[in-house]
NUKEKE-645124 format. One record per residue (C-alpha): residue number from 1; residue in one letter; x, y, z. Coordinates in steps of 0.02 Angstrom, whole numbers, plus 50000, padded with zeros to 5 digits. Layout:
BEGIN
<NUM A <X Y Z>>
...
//
This chain:
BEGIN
<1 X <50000 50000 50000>>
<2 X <50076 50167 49968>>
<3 X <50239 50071 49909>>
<4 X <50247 50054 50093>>
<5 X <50317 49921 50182>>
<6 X <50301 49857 50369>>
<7 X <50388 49972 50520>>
<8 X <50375 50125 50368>>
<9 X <50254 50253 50436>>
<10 X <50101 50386 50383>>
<11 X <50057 50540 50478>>
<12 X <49884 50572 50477>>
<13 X <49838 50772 50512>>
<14 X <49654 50778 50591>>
<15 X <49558 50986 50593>>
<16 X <49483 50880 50748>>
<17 X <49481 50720 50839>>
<18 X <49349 50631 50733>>
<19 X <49414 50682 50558>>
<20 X <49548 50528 50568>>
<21 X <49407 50415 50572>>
<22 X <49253 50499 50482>>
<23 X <49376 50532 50352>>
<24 X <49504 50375 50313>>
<25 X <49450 50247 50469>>
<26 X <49450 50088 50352>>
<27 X <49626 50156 50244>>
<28 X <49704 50172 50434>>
<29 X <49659 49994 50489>>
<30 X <49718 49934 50305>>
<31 X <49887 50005 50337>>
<32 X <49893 49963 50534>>
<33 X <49866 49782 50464>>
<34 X <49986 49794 50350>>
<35 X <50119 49829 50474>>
<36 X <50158 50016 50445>>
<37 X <50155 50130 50587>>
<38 X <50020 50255 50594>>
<39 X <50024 50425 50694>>
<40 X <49879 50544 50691>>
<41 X <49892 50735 50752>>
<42 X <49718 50810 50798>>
<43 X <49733 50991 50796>>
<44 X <49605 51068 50893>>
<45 X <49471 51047 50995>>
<46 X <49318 51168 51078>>
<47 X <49219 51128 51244>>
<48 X <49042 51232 51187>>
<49 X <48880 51209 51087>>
<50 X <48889 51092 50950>>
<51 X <48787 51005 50821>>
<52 X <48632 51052 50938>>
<53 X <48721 50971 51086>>
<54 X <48866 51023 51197>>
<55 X <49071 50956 51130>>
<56 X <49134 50914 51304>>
<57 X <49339 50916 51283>>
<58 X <49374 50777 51417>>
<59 X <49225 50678 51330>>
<60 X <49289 50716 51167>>
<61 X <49475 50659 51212>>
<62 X <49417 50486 51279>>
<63 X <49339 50452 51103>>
<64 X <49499 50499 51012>>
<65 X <49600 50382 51105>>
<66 X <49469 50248 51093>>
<67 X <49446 50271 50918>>
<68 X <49648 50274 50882>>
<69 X <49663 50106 50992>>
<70 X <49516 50018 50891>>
<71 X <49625 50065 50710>>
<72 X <49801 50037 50799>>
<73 X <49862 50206 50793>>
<74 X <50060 50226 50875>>
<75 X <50072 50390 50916>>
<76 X <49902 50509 50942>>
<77 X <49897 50696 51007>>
<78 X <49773 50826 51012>>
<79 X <49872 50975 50987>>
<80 X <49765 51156 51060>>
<81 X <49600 51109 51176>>
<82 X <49517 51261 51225>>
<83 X <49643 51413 51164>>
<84 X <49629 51533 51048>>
<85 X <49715 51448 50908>>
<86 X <49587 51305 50937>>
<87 X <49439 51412 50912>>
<88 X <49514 51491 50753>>
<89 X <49668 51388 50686>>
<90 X <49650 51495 50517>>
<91 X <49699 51644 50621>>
<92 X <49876 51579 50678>>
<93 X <49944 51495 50525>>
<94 X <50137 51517 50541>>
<95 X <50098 51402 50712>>
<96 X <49999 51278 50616>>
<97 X <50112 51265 50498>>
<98 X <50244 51221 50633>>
<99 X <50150 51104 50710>>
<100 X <50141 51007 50563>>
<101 X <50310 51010 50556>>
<102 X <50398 50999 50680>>
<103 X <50265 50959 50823>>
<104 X <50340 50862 50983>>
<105 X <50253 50683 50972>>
<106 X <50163 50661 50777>>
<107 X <50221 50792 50643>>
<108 X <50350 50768 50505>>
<109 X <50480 50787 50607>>
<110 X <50453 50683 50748>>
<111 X <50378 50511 50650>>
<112 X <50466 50562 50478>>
<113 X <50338 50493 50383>>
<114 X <50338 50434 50206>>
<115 X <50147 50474 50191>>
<116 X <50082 50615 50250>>
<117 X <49865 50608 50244>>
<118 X <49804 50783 50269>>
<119 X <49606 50855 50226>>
<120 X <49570 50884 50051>>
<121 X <49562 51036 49962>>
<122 X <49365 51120 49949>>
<123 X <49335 51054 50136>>
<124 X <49156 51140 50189>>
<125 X <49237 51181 50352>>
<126 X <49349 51348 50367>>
<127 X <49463 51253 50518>>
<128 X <49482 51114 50362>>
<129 X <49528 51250 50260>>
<130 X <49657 51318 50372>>
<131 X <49720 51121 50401>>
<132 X <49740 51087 50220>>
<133 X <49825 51246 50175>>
<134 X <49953 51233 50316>>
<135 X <49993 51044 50302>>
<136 X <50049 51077 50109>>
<137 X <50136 51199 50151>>
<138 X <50243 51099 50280>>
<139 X <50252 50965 50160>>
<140 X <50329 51089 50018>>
<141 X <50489 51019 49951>>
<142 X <50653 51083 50022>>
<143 X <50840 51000 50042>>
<144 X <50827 50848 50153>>
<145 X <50943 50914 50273>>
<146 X <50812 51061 50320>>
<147 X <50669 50954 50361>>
<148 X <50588 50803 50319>>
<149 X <50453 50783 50176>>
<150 X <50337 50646 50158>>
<151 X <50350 50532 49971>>
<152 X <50178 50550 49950>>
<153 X <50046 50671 49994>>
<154 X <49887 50626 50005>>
<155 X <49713 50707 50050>>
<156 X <49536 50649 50122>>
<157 X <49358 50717 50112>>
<158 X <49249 50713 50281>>
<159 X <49083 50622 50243>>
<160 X <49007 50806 50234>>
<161 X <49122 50831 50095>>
<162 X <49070 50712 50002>>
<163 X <48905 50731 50005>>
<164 X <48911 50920 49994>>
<165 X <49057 50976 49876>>
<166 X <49163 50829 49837>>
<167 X <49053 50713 49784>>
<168 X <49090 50730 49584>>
<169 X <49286 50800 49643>>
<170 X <49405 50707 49559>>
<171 X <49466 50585 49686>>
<172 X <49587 50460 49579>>
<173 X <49683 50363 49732>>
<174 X <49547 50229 49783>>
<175 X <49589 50121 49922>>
<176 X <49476 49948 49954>>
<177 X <49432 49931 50127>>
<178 X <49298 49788 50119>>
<179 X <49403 49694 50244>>
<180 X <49416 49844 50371>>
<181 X <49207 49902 50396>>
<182 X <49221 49796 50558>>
<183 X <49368 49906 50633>>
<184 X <49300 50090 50535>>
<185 X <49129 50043 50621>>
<186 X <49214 50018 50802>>
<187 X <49301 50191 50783>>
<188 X <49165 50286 50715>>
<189 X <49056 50203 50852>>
<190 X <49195 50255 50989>>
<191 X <49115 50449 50927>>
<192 X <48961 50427 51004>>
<193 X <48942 50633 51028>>
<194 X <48997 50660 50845>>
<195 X <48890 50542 50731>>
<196 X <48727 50568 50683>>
<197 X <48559 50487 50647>>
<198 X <48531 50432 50462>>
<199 X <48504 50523 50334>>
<200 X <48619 50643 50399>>
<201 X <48805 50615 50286>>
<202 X <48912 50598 50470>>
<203 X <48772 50436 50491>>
<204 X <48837 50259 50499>>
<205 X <48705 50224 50369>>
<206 X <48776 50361 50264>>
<207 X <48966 50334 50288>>
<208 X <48935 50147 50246>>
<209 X <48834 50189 50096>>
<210 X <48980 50305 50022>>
<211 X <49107 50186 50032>>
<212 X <48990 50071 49952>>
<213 X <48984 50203 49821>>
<214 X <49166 50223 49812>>
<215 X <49194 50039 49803>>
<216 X <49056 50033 49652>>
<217 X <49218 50120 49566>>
<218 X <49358 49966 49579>>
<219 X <49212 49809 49579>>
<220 X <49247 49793 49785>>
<221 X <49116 49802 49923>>
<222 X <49184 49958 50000>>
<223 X <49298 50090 49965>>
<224 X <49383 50251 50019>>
<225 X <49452 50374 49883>>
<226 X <49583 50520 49912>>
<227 X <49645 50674 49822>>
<228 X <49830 50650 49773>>
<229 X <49934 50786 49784>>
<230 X <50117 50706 49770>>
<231 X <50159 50532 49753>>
<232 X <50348 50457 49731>>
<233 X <50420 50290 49706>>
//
């Protein structure tokens, strides 16, 4: 997967703990199985209203690690709870783009990854915005001895995404993850503030039925497809 092979690592870069697993749960547990390391960096999180209910950060942080134990996730960090760059991480973009990295426990400098997942361009979300903008912009080529940069770049759509503005977005990387519903259903499930009743998109209904969709694509059950930004042998 990824011309990766076992002990090689990914870096996945969440807008929020939730993203990792609304967004590429079954691609994780694919490449967990496989034997490559996967790190995920969750970069901010709220306590305050939310979806008509109340995002409790404590709460919130339980699920993460949950969810990141149920795909075999290494190293997991939620970078800002409750500051000022979590409630607007488009305002402080020089820091994001540090975190990304050169963060302490998962950035580019700290796992060296040779994949770096990071949210799509078009994201509905203006903290996805902010996300994707700074993570290509740490992953920008440079000399090796200035900082590390992933082979391959690679970006995911939230399920709101795809139903919203991705859906006919030209998604060529399509990864079959038939084998890995059981473990994506145990993470999303870990998110019980977060999901949603069908026929809302964040649904387990609805996630299911767009990687049925995306499967449709490659003649396998289920499916998850990604932008691709850079990819190198």
């Amino acid at each position: 997967m990824f011309n990766l092979a076992p002990g090689d690592r990914a870096l996945v870069v969440a807008t929020h703990p939730d993203d990792e697993s609304l967004g590429l749960a079954g691609t994780i547990a694919k490449l967990t199985g496989h034997g490559v390391i996967v790190d995920v960096l969750a970069v901010a999180l709220t306590s305050g209203p939310m979806h008509g209910g109340h995002s409790d950060a404590a709460v919130r942080t339980r699920e993460f690690t949950d969810a990141c134990d149920a795909l075999g996730v290494r190293a997991r960090t939620i970078a800002w709870t409750d500051k000022p760059h979590a409630a607007n991480p488009g305002a402080h973009l020089p820091d994001l783009v540090r975190l990304i990295e050169a963060g302490p426990t998962a950035s580019l400098a700290a796992t060296r990854p040779a994949v770096l997942f990071l949210p799509a361009a078009g994201a509905h979300h203006q903290d996805h915005q902010a996300v994707h903008t700074a993570a290509l912009a740490a992953a920008r080529p440079a000399p090796a001895c200035r900082r590390h940069i992933p082979w391959s770049v690679v970006g995911y759509d939230g399920p709101e995404d795809r139903a919203y503005l991705a859906a006919h977005a030209h998604r060529p990387l399509i990864v079959d993850t038939s084998s890995q519903w059981p473990a994506k259903r145990k993470a999303l499930e870990c998110y019980a503030t977060q999901l949603r009743p069908a026929p809302h998109p964040r649904s387990l209904d609805k996630i299911r039925a767009q990687d049925e969709a995306a499967g449709a694509a490659i003649g396998a059950d289920l499916a998850e497809r990604f932008a691709l930004y850079r990819m190198a042998a």
